[in-house]
C-alpha positions in Angstrom: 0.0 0.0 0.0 1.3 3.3 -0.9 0.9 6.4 1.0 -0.9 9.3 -1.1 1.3 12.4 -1.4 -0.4 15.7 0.4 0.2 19.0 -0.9 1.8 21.1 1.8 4.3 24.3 1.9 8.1 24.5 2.6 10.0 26.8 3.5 13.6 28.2 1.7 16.5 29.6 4.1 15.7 32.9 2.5 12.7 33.4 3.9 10.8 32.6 0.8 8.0 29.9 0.7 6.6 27.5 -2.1 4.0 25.2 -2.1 4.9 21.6 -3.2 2.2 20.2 -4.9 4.0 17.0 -6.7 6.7 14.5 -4.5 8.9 15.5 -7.3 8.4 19.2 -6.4 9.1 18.2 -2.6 12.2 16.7 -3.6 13.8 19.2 -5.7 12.6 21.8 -2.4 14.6 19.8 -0.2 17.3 19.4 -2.2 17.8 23.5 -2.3 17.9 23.2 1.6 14.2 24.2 2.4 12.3 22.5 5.4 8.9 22.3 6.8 9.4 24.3 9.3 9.6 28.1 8.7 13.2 29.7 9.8 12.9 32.2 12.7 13.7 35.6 12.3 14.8 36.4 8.6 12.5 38.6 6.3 9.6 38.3 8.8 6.8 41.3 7.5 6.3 42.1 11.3 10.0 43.3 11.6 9.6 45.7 9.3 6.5 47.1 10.9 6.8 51.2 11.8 3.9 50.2 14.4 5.4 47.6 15.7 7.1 49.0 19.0 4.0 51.9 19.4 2.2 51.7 22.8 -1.7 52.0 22.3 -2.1 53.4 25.8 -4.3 56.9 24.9 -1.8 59.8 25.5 -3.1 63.8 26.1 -2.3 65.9 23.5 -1.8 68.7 25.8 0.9 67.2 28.3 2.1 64.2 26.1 1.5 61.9 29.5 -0.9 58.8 29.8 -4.0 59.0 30.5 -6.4 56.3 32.3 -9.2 57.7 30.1 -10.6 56.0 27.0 -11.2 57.5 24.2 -14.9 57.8 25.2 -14.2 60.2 28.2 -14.6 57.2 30.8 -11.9 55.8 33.0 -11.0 52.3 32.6 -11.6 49.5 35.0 
């Protein structure tokens, strides 16, 4: 009994990611060094966020401090 192949996604060293849809696809993948796993770090979109390290916390315009306030006027719990 032979097992039916499953289309699934690998991962490159470079970051990039292509979708092997044949065994002999999956092959030729691994052969270039990608894996099933994705690499950590590298060309990750979420590094190259500008909002990324921005605190949401609601700031007053007038002193530039935190405020407990929402947007709605109310404090928060």
């Amino acid at each position: 009994m032979t097992k039916k192949y499953k289309p699934h996604m690998m991962y490159c060293k470079d970051g990039s990611e292509k979708k092997a849809t044949t065994y002999k696809e999956h092959l030729a993948l691994k052969k270039k060094g990608c894996g099933h796993k994705k690499p950590k770090g590298g060309n990750s979109p979420m590094k190259s966020d500008p909002y990324r390290d921005v605190d949401p916390s609601p700031v007053d315009p007038k002193t530039g401090k935190k405020t407990s306030k929402s947007k709605y006027g109310r404090k928060k719990d």
